[in-house]
C-alpha positions in Angstrom: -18.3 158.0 -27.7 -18.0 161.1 -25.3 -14.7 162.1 -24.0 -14.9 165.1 -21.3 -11.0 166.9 -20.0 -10.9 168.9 -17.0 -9.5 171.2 -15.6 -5.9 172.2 -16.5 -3.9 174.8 -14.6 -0.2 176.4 -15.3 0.7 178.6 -12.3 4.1 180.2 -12.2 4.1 182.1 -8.6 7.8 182.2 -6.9 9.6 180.4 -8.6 7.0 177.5 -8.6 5.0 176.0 -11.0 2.1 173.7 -11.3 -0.4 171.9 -13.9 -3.4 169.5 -12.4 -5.0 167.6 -14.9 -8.5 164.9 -15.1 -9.6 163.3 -17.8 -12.7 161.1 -18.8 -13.0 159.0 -21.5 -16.8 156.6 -21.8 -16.8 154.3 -25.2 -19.5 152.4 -25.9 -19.2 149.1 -26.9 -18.5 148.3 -30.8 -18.5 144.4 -30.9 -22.8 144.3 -30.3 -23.6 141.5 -28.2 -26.8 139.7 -29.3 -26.8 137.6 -25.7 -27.6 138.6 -22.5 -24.6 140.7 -21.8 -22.9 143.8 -22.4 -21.5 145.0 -25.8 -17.5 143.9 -26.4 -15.4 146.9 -25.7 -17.7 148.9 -23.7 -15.0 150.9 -21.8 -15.0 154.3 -18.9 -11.1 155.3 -18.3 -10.3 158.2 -15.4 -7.0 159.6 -15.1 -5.7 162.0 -13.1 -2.2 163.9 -13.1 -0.3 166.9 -10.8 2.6 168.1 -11.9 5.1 170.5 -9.8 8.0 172.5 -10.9 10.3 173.8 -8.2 12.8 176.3 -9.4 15.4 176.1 -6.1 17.6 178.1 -7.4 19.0 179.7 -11.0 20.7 177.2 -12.0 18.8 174.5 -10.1 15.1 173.1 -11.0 12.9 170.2 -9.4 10.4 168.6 -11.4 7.6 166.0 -9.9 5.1 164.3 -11.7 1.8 162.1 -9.9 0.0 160.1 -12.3 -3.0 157.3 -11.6 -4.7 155.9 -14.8 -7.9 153.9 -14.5 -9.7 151.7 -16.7 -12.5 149.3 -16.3 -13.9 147.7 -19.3 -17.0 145.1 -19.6 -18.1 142.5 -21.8 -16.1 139.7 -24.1 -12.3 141.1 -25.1 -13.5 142.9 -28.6 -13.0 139.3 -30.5 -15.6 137.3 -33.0 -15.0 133.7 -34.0 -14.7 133.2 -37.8 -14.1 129.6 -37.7 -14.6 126.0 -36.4 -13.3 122.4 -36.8 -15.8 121.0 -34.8 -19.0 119.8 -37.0 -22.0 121.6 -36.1 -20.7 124.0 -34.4 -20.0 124.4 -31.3 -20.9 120.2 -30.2 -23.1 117.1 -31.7 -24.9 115.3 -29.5 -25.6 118.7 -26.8 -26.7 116.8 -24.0 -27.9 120.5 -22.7 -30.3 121.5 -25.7 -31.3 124.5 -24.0 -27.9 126.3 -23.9 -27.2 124.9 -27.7 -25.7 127.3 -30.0 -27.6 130.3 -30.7 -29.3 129.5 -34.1 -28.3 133.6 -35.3 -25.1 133.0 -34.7 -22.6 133.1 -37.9 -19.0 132.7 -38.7 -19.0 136.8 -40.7 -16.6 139.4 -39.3 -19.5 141.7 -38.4 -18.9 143.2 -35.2 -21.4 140.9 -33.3 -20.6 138.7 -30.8 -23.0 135.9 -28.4 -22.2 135.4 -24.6 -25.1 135.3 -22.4 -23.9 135.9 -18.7 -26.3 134.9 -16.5 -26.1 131.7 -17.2 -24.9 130.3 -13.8 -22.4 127.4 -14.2 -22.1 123.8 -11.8 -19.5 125.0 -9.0 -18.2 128.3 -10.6 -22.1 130.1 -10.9 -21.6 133.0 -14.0 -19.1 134.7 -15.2 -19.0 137.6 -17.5 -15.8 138.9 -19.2 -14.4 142.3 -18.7 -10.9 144.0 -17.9 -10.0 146.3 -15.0 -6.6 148.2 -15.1 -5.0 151.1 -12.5 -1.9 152.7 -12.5 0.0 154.8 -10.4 3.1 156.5 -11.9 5.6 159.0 -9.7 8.8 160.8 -11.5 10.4 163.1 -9.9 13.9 164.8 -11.7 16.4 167.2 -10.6 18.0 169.4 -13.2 21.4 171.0 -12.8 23.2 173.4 -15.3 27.2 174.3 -15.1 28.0 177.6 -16.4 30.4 176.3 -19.7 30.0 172.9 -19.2 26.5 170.9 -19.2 23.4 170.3 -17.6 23.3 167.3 -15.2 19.7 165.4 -15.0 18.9 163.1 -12.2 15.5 161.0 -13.0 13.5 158.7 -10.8 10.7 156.7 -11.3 8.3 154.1 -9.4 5.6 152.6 -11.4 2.6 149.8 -10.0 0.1 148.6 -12.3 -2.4 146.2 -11.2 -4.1 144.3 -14.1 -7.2 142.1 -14.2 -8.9 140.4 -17.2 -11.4 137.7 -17.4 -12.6 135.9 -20.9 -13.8 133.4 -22.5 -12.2 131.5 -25.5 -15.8 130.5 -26.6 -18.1 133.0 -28.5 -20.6 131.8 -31.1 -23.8 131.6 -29.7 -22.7 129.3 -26.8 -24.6 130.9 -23.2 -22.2 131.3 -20.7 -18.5 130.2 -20.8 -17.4 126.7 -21.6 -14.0 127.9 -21.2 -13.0 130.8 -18.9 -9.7 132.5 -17.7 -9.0 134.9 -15.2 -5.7 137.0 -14.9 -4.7 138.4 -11.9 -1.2 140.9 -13.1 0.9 143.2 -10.3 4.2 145.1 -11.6 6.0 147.5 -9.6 9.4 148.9 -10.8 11.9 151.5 -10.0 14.2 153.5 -12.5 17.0 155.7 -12.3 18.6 157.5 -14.7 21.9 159.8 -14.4 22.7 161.6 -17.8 25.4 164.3 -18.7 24.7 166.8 -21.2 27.3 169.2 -22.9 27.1 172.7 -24.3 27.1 173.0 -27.7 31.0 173.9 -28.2 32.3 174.8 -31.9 33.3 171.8 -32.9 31.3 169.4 -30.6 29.1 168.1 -27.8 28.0 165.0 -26.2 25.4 162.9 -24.0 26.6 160.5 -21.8 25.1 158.5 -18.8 24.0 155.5 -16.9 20.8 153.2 -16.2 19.4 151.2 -13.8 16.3 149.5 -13.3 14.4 147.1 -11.3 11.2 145.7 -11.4 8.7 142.4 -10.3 6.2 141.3 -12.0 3.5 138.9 -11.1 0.6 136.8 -12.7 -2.1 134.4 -11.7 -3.3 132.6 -14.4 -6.8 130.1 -13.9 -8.2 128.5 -16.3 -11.7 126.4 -16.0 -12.9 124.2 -18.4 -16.2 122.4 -18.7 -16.5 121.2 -21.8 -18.5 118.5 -20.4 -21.5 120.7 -20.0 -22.1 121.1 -23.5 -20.9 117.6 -25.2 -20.2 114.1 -24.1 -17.6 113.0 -21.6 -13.6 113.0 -22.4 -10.9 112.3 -20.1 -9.6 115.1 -18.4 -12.9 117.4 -18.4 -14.0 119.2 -16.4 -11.4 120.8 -14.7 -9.2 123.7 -13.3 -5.7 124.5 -13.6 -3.6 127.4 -12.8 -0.4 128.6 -14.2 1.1 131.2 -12.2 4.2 133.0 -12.8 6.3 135.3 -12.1 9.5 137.6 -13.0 12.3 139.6 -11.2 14.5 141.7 -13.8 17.4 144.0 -13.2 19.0 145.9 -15.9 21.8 148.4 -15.7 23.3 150.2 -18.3 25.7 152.8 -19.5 25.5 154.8 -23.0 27.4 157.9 -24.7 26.8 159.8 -28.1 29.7 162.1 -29.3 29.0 164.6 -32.4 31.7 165.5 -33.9 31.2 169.0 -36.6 33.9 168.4 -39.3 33.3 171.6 -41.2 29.6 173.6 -41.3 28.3 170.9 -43.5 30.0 167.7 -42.3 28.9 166.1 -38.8 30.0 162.9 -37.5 27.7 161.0 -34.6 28.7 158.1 -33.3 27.0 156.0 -30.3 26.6 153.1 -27.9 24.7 151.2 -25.0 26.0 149.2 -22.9 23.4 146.9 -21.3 23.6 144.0 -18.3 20.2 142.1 -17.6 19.2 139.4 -15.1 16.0 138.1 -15.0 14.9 135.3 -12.4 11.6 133.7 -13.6 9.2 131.1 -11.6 6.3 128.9 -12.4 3.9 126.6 -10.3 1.3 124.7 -12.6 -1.5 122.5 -11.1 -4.6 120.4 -12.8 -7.5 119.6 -10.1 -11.1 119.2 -10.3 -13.4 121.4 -11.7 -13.8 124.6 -9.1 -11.1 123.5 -7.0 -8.7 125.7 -5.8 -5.6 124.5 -7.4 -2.9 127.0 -5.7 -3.9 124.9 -2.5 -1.0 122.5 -1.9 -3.7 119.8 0.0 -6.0 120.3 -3.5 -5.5 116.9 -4.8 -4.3 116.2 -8.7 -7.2 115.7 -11.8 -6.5 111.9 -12.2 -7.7 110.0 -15.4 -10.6 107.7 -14.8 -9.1 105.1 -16.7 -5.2 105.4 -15.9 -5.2 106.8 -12.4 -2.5 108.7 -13.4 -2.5 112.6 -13.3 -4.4 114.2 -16.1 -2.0 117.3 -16.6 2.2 117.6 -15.9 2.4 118.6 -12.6 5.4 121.8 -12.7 7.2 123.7 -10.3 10.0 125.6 -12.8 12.5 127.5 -12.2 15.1 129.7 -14.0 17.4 132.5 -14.4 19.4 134.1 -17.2 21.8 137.1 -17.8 23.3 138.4 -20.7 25.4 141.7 -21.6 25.0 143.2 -25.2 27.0 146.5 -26.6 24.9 147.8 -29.5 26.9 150.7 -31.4 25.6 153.3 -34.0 27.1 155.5 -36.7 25.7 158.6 -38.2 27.2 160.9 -40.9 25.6 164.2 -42.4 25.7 166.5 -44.7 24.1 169.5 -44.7 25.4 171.8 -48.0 22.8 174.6 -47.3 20.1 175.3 -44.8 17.3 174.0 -46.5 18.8 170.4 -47.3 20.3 167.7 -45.2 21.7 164.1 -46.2 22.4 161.5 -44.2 23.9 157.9 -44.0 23.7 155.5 -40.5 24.2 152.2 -39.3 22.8 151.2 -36.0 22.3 147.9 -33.9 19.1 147.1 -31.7 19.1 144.5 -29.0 16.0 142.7 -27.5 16.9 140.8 -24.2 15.6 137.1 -23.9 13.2 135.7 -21.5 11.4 133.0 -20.6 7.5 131.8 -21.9 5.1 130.7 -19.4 4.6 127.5 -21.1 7.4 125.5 -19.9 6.1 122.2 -20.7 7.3 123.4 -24.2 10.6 125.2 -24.3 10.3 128.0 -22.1 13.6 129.6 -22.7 13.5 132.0 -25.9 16.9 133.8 -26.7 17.9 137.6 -27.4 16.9 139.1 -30.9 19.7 141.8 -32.4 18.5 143.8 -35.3 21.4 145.9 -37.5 19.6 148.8 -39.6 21.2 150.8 -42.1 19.9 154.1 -43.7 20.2 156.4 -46.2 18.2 159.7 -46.2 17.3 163.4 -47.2 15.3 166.3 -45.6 14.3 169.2 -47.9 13.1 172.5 -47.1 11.8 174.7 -49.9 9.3 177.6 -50.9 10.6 179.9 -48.1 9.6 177.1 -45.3 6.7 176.1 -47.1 7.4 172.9 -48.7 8.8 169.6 -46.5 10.0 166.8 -47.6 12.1 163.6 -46.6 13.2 160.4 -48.1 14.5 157.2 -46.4 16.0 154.3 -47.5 16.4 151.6 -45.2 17.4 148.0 -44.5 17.2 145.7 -41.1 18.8 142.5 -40.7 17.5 140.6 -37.5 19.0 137.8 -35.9 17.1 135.3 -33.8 14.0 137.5 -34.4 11.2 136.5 -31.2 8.3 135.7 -32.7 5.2 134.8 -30.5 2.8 132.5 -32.1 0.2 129.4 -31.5 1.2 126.0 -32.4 0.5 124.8 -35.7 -2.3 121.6 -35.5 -6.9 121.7 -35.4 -7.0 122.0 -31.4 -3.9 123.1 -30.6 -4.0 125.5 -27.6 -0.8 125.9 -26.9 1.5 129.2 -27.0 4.8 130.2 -26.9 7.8 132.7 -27.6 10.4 131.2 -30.2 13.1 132.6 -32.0 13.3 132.3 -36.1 16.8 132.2 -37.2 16.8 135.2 -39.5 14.6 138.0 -41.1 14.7 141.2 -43.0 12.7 144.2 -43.5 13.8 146.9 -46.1 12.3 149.4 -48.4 11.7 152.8 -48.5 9.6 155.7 -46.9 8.4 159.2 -47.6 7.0 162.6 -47.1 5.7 165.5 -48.6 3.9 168.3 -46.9 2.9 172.0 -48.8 1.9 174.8 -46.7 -0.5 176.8 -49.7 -1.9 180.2 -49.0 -4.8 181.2 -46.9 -3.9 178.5 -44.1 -4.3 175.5 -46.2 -2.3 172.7 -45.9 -1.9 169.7 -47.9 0.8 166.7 -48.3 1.4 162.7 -47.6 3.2 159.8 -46.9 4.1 156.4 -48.9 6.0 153.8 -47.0 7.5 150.5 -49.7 8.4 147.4 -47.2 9.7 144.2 -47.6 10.3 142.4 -44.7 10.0 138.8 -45.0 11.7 135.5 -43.2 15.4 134.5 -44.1 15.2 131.6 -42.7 13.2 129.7 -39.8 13.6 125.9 -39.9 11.0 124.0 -37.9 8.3 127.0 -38.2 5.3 124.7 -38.6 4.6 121.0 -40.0 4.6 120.4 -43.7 2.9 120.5 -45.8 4.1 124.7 -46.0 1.4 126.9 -45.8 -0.3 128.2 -49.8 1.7 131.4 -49.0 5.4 129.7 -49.2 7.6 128.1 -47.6 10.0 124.6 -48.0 10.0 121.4 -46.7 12.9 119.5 -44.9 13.9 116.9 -43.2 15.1 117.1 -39.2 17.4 114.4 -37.8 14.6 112.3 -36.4 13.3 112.1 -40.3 10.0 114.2 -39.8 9.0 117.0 -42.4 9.1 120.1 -41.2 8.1 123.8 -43.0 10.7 126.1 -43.0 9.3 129.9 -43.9 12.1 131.2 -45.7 10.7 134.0 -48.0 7.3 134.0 -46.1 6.2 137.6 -45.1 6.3 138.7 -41.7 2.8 139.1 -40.3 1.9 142.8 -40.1 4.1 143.7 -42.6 2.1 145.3 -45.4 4.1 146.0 -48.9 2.2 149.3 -49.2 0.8 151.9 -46.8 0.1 155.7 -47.3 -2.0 158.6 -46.4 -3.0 162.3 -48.0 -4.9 164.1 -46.2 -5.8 168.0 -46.4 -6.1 170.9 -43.6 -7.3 174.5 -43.1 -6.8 176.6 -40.0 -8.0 180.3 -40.1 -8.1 182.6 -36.8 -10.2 185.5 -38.7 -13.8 184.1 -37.3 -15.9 187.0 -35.2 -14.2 187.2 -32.0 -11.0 186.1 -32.5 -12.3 182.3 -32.8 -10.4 179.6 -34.4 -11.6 177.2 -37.0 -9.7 174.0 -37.9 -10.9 170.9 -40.3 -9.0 167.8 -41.7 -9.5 164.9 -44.1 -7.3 162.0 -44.7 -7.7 158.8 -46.4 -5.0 155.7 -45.5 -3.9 153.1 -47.5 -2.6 149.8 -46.8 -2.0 146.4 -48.9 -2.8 143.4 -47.9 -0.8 141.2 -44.9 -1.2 138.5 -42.4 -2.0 138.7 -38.4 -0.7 135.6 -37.2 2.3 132.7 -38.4 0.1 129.7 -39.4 -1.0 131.7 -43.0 -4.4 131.0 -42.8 -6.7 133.3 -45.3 -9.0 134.1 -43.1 -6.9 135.5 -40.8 -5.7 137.6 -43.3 -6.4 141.4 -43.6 -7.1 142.2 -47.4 -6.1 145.8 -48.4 -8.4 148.5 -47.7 -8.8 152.5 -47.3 -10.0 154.0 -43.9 -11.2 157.4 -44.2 -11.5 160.1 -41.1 -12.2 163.8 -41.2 -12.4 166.5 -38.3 -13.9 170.1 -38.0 -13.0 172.0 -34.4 -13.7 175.5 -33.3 -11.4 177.0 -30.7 -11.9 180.2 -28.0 -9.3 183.2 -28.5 -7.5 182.3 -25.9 -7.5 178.4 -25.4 -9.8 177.5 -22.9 -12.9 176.1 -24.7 -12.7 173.6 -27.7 -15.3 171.8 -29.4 -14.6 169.1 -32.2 -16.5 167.0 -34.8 -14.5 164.1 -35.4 -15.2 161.2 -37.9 -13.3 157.9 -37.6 -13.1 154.6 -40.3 -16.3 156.9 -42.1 -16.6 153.9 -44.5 -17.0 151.7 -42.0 -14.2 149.2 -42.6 -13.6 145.8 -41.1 -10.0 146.0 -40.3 -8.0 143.4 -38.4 -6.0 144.7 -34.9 -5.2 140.7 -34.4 -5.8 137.0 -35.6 -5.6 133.8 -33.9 -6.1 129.8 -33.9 -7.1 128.4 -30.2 -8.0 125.4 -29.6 -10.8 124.2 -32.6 -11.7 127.6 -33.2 -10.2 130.9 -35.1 -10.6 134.2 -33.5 -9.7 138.1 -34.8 -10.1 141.1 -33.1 -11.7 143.8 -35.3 -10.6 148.0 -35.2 -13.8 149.6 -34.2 -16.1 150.7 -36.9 -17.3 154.4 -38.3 -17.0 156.0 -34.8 -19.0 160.2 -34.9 -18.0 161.6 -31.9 -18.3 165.0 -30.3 -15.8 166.2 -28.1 -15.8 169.6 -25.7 -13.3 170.4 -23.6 -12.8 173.5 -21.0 -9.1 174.6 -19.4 -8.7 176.8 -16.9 
């Protein structure tokens, strides 16, 4: 990996001010593609950003900020198959020996993948996976200060991103794509924010303020499938479908915080957010042959040989929904000294509703409210030297979303559904001691349980090995309800110590840094069906950095070590289709990175 930054400039002449920034950043691929192909992963991002600071006048100041991002990324989403229900693997009976599965290929998370592009399809010709991403981002925000009272802040924002990502849900040492999808994403949205800050009086100050957004959002999703190129004939195959949708929201919103100082050592803060969303969702679904164009009103419907009868539902949906929410919070502190401070709060969280974009399902999925209470310390001691904090915490949520695949051997279907209840509470820490001679040591330990209270209907019984109990809807089918399962990426323990030393005393005035840290984390699950093998077993990743710094900033260099004992660590699992998938973190990553300002 090589990462390259530059230049960077702060100019502060009459009353003006400005910082111009470009960055590079070229990754090699880590998922090591033994096909004709590029490596999984195998990424370039560019960005650029200008910042301007106007001071009009002395109590008046005008900030603008231009950003563009860009990424382009080739080769298969970093993403290995671990599993298959299909005999032989991939087909029997290939009537295509000469694209058959790659005899190398295995089911062992190993960073390795198989997709030969060149392989040029009937109709469609190749196809080789990759994603391309740009951004443009403008904020500008005014800045107004009231001699005794506050400062005003006036922020606006516009924001397009334009998204594109084509893969393949087949890798395992099938050529080419059986199964490919392209998505075509476009989101523009506006913001504006209007907040009201108050001095600092004796007794108190507050925030208030108001929100409004709104913003489109639009995707094109095609799928083509030809199974029919690797194994027998089935109804239905091949074929192309789209399912494009798209999304108008509006939110506007008002909130307040009030802190109220009792005495030196008691402080009172108490909060809200008042919130108003609409969202108006749309989606257009149509099955047609195999490298049709199915957006193409005079593209007639796939029709089943046998029935004559469309192969997939034909949909045109439609919906809107709105809802309000006031979320609340409470804080209360102590603070008997200067080095100590205890705290108590209670807070609400509120996730708006929306809609999936698989409406032959349920599309509809409703708002999630989480209520958190905590109870915590932060300690100063040794004269500054010594930090630490304690929290103890507890979240009750309600109607918790929780995205998922369907439960079943080739299921491919996916949606958003909300579990009746869930809680997550336990405790978290940290210690940090500043020794002599710039060295640095400390840690963190984080104790969670956060499991399901209840979610009737989660999957089909029999429960999954981890837990779980049967019942019984109203149309007598056994169902598995989860109560008492973990959540998925919930693991009991996690923790890190690391070490640091800074010095400033090299010849010339040079700077030398270094680190080391080593994380812990217990084991948990990546997706809701419980399988094992999607299941990330404990592990320690280790990482270290040395970096040697100019006198006065501008030049940097830095040794860097990531995952240095090359762990296999989950970012994602999965079930599509016949197959399991997981996404692996990258592996031990020795990178060297310079960097010049100016």
């Amino acid at each position: 990996m090589q990462q390259v930054i530059e230049p960077e400039r702060a100019l502060c002449p009459c009353g003006c001010g400005e910082m111009a920034r470009i960055g590079q950043d070229v990754s090699d691929g880590y998922i090591d593609n033994l096909d004709e192909g590029p490596d999984g992963g195998t990424r370039e991002d560019i960005g650029a950003r200008l910042k301007l600071r106007w001071d009009i006048a002395s109590d008046l100041v005008a900030n603008l900020k231009l950003e563009r991002m860009d990424y382009d990324e080739e080769g298969l989403t970093p993403s290995e198959t671990i599993f298959s229900a299909l005999p032989g693997f991939l087909f029997t009976d290939n009537p295509n020996p000469a694209i058959d599965a790659n005899p190398a290929y295995d089911f062992e998370p190993n960073w390795t993948s198989f997709y030969d592009c060149t392989i040029a399809y009937p109709v469609t010709g190749t196809f080789c996976p990759g994603r391309d991403q740009t951004m443009h981002n403008i904020t500008f925000d005014l800045e107004r200060d009231f001699e005794g009272l506050g400062t005003l802040t006036a922020i606006s924002a516009y924001q397009e991103v334009d998204y594109e990502h084509r893969f393949s849900q087949v890798d395992g040492g099938v050529g080419g794509s059986s199964v490919r999808f392209s998505r075509d994403e476009a989101y523009a949205g506006l913001t504006q924010e209007l907040r009201f800050a108050s001095e600092t009086y004796d007794k108190f100050d507050y925030i208030v303020g108001a929100y409004f957004e709104t913003s489109e959002i639009t995707r094109l999703q095609r799928d083509d499938t030809n199974v029919q190129f690797f194994a027998p004939p089935a109804p239905g195959f091949p074929s192309t479908f789209n399912e494009d949708w798209s999304q108008e929201t509006e939110t506007l919103a008002g909130f307040g915080q009030f802190r109220y100082n009792f005495t030196d050592q008691w402080t009172a803060i108490i909060g809200g957010r008042w919130s108003n969303e609409t969202k108006d969702f749309n989606l257009v679904r149509r099955e047609v042959a195999y490298g049709a164009d199915p957006r193409d009103p005079a593209t007639p419907l796939l029709l089943d040989p046998a029935t004559r009868e469309p192969v997939g539902e034909e949909i045109d949906f439609t919906d809107s929904r709105e809802e309000s929410k006031f979320t609340p919070s409470l804080t209360l502190r102590y603070e008997p000294n200067a080095d100590l401070m205890v705290y108590a709060s209670v807070s609400q969280g509120h996730k708006t509703g929306g809609f999936s974009d698989r409406p032959q399902l349920d599309p509809e999925f409703d708002e999630e409210l989480n209520t958190t209470y905590e109870i915590g310390s932060k300690f100063t001691g040794l004269d500054g030297r010594l930090r630490a904090n304690l929290t103890l915490f507890s979240m009750q949520i309600e109607d918790l979303q929780v995205a998922r695949t369907l439960p079943g051997a080739v299921s491919v279907n996916f949606e958003v559904q909300n579990a009746a209840e869930a809680v997550s509470q336990g405790l978290e820490s940290e210690i940090v001691l500043n020794l002599d001679n710039g060295v640095e040591i400390g840690g963190n330990y984080a104790f969670t349980q956060a499991e399901y209270e209840d979610f009737p209907g989660a999957n089909t019984a029999p429960c999954p090995a981890v837990g779980g109990r049967v019942e019984t809807n109203a149309g007598g089918v056994d169902l598995c309800n989860y109560e008492g399962n973990p959540l998925i990426f919930a693991p009991e323990h996690k923790g890190t110590v690391f070490a640091s030393y800074e010095t400033d005393t090299l010849p010339g005035r040079w700077s030398f840094s270094a680190r080391a840290d080593a994380s812990y984390s217990s084991e948990y699950y990546t997706e809701n069906n419980y399988y094992e093998n999607l299941k990330q077993d404990a592990y320690w990743l280790y990482n270290a950095s040395l970096a040697l710094m100019s006198p006065d900033g501008r030049y940097t260099v830095r040794l860097y070590g990531k995952n240095l004992s090359d762990e296999y660590v989950l970012a994602w699992g999965l079930e599509a289709g016949p197959s399991r998938f997981v996404a692996p973190n990258p592996p031990r990553q020795i990178g060297l990175q310079l960097s010049y300002r100016y």
